[in-house]
Backbone bond lengths (Angstrom), bond angles and torsions (degrees), N, CA, C in turn:
res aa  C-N    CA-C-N  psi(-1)  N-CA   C-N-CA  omega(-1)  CA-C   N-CA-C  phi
1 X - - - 1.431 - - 1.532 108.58 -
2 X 1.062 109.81 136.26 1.826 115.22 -167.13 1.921 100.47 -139.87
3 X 1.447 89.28 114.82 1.670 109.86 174.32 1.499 98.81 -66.16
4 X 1.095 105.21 173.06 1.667 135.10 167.92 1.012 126.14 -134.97
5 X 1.423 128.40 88.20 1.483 133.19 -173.19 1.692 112.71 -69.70
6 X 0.933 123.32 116.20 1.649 118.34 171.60 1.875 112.24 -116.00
7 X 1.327 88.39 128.73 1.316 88.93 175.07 1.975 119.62 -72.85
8 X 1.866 85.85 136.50 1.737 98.75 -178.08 1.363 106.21 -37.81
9 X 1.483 104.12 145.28 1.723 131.07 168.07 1.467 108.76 -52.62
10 X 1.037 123.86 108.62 1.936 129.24 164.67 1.334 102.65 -80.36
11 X 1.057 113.59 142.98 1.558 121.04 136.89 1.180 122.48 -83.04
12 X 1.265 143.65 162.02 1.288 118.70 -164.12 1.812 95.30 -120.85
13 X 1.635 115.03 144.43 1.249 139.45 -165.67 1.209 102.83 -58.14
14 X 1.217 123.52 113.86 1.673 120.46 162.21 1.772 96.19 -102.82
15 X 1.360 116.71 135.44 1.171 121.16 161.49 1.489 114.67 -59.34
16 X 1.607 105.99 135.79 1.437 117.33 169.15 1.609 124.08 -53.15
17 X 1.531 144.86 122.29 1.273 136.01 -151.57 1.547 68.70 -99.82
18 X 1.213 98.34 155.17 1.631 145.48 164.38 1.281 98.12 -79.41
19 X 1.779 117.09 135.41 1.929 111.95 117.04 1.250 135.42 -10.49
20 X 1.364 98.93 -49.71 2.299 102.47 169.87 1.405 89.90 -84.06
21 X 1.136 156.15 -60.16 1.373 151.27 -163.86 2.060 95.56 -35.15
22 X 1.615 104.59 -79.90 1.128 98.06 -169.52 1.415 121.48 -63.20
23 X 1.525 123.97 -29.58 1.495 116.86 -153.58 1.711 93.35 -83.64
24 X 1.547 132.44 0.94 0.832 137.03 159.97 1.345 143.77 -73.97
25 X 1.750 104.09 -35.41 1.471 116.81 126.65 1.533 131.36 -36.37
26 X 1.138 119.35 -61.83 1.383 133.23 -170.74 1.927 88.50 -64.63
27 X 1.065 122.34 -78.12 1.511 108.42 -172.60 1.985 117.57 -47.59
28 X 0.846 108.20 -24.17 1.565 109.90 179.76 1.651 91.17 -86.19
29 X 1.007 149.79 -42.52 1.755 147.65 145.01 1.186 86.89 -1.28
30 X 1.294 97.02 -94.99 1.604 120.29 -160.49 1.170 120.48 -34.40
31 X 1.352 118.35 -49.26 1.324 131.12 177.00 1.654 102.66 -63.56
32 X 1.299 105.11 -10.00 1.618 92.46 174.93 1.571 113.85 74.21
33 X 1.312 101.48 33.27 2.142 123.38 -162.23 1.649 107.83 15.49
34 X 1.828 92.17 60.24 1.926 92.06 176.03 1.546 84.91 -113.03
35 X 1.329 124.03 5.79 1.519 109.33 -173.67 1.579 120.28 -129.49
36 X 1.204 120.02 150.97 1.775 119.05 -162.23 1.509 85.60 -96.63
37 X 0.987 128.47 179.60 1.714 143.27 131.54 1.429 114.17 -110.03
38 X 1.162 96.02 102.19 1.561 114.46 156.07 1.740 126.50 -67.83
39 X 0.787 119.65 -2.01 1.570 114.86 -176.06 2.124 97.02 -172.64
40 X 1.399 104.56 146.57 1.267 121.41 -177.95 1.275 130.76 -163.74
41 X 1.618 125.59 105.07 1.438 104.21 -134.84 1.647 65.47 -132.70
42 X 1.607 104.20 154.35 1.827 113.29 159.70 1.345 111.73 -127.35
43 X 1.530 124.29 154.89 1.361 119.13 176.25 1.456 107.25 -154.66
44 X 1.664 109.10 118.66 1.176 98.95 171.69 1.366 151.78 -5.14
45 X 1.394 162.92 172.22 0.859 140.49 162.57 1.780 117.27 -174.48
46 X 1.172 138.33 120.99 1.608 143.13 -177.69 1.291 111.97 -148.44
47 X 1.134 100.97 152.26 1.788 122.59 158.50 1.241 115.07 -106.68
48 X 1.739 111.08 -157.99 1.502 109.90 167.89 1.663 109.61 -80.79
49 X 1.378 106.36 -1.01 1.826 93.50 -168.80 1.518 92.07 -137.54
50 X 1.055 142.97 -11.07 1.631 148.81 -160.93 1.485 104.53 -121.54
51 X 1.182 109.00 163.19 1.567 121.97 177.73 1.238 108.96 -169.21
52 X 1.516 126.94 112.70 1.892 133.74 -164.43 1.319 112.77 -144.09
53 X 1.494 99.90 -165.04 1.194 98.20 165.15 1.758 118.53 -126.81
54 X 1.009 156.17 125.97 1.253 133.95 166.20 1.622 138.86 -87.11
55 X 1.444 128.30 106.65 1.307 153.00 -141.04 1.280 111.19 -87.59
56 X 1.432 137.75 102.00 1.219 123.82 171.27 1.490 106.35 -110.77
57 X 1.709 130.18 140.82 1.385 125.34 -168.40 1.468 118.85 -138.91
58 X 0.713 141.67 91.22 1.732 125.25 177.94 1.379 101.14 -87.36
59 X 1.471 96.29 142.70 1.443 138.29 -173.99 1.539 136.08 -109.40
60 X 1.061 140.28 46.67 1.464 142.84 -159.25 1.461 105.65 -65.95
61 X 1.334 115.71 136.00 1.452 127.82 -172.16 1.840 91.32 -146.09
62 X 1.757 103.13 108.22 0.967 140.01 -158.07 1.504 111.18 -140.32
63 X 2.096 87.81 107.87 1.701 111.64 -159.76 1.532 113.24 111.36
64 X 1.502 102.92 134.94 1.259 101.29 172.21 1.553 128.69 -46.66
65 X 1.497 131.29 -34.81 1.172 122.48 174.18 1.386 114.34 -63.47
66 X 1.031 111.60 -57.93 2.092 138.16 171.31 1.510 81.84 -21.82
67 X 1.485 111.84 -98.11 1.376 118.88 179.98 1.315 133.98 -1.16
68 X 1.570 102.60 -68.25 1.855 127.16 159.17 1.437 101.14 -42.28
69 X 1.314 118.83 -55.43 1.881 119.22 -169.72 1.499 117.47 -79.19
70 X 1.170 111.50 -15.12 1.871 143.28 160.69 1.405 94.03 -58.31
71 X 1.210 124.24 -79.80 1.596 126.56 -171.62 1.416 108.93 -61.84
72 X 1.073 133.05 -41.53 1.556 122.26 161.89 1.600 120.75 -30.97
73 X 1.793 79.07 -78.20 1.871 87.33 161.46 1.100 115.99 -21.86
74 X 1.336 134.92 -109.45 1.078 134.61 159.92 1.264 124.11 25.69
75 X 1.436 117.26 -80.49 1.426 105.34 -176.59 1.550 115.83 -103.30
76 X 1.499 124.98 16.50 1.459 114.15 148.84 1.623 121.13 -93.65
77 X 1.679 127.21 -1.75 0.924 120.44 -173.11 1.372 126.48 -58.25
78 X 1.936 99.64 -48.67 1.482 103.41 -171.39 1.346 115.09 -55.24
79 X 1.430 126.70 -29.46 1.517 136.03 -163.89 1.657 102.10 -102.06
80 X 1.325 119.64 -24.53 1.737 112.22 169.30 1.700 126.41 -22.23
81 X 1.342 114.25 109.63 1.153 120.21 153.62 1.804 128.62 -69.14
82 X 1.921 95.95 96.33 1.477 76.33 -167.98 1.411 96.89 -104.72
83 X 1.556 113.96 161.76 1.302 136.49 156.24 1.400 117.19 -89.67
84 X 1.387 127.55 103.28 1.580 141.26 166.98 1.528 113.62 -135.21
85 X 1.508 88.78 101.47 1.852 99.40 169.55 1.596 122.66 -32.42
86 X 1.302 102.09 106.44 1.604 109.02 -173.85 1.506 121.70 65.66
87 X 1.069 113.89 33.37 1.571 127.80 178.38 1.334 106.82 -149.08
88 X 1.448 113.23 121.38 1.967 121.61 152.32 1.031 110.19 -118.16
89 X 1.874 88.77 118.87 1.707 107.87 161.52 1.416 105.54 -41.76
90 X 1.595 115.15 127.68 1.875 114.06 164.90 1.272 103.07 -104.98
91 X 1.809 128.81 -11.66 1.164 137.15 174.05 1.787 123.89 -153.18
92 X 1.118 76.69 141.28 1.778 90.32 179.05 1.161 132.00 -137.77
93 X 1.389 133.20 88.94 1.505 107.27 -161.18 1.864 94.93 -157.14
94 X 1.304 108.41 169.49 2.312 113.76 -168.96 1.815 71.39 -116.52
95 X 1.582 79.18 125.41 1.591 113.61 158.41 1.765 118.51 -94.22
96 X 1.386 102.42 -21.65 1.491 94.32 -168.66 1.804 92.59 -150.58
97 X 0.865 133.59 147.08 1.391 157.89 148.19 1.847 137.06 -139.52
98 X 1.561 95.45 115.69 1.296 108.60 -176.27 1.742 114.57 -117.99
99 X 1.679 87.86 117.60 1.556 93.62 -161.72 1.614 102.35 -115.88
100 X 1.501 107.54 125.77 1.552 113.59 173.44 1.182 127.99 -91.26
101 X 0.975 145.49 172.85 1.607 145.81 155.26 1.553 114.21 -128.60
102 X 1.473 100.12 -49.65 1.924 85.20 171.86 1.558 92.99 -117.18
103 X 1.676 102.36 166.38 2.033 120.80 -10.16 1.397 105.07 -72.61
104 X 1.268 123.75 -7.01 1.866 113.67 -170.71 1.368 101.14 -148.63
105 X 0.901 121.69 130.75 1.831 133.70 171.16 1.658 97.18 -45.63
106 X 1.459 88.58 128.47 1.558 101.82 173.54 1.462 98.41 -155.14
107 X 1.636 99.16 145.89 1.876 103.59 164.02 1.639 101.65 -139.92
108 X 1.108 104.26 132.92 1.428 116.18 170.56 1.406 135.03 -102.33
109 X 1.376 137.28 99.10 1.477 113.15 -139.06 0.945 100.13 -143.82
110 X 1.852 120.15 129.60 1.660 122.58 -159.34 1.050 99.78 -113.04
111 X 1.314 131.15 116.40 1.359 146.12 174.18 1.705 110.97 -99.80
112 X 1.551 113.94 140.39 1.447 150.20 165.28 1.439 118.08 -74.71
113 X 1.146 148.51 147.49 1.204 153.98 -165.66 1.269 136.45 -171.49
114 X 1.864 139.82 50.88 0.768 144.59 -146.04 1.685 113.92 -76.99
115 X 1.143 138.27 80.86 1.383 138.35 -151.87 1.660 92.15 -108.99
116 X 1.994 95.71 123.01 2.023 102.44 156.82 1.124 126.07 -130.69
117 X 0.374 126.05 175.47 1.932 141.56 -153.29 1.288 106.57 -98.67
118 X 1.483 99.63 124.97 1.481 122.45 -167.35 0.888 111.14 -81.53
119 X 1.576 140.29 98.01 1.517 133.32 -177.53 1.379 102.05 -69.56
């Protein structure tokens, strides 16, 4: 008589998404997915009553439409209602924007992001 050992059922590992995982989604949303992120940095962040994270992002929106959806960006960010599970934006706002025209429409746009933790 001969058993058959089979190895236990896995599910297979999906990595846990981050706060930067999603709020990075949500800004490429916004952008109306005309824009990449090129750079994404996080850094701790607390007071005496708060505890977050703070988000800095650049954004290149590359092509005249991109561009058009770049300038949107732009001016719906500061006022964006975002939705992030257990996180409120306390700030939102473009520190820097660099906008081309030749040889190809480009906007590059570095956005701030002060995200804390939703007790």
């Amino acid at each position: 008589m001969s058993v058959e050992c089979k190895p236990p059922r896995t599910k297979p590992v999906r990595p846990r998404r981050s706060s930067g995982d999603r709020l990075r989604d949500v800004l490429i949303a916004l952008g109306e997915h005309q824009g990449q992120v090129l750079t994404h940095t996080e850094k701790a962040w607390a007071s005496i009553t708060f505890a977050g994270t703070r988000h800095s992002l650049s954004i290149l929106f590359a092509g005249e439409d991109a561009v058009e959806a770049g300038e949107r960006f732009i001016a719906a960010l500061p006022d964006h209602e975002f939705m992030l599970a257990g996180q409120l934006v306390a700030d939102a706002g473009v520190s820097e924007v660099d906008h081309r025209i030749m040889p190809d429409p480009r906007l590059v746009v570095q956005c701030e992001l002060l995200l804390l933790e939703d007790a």
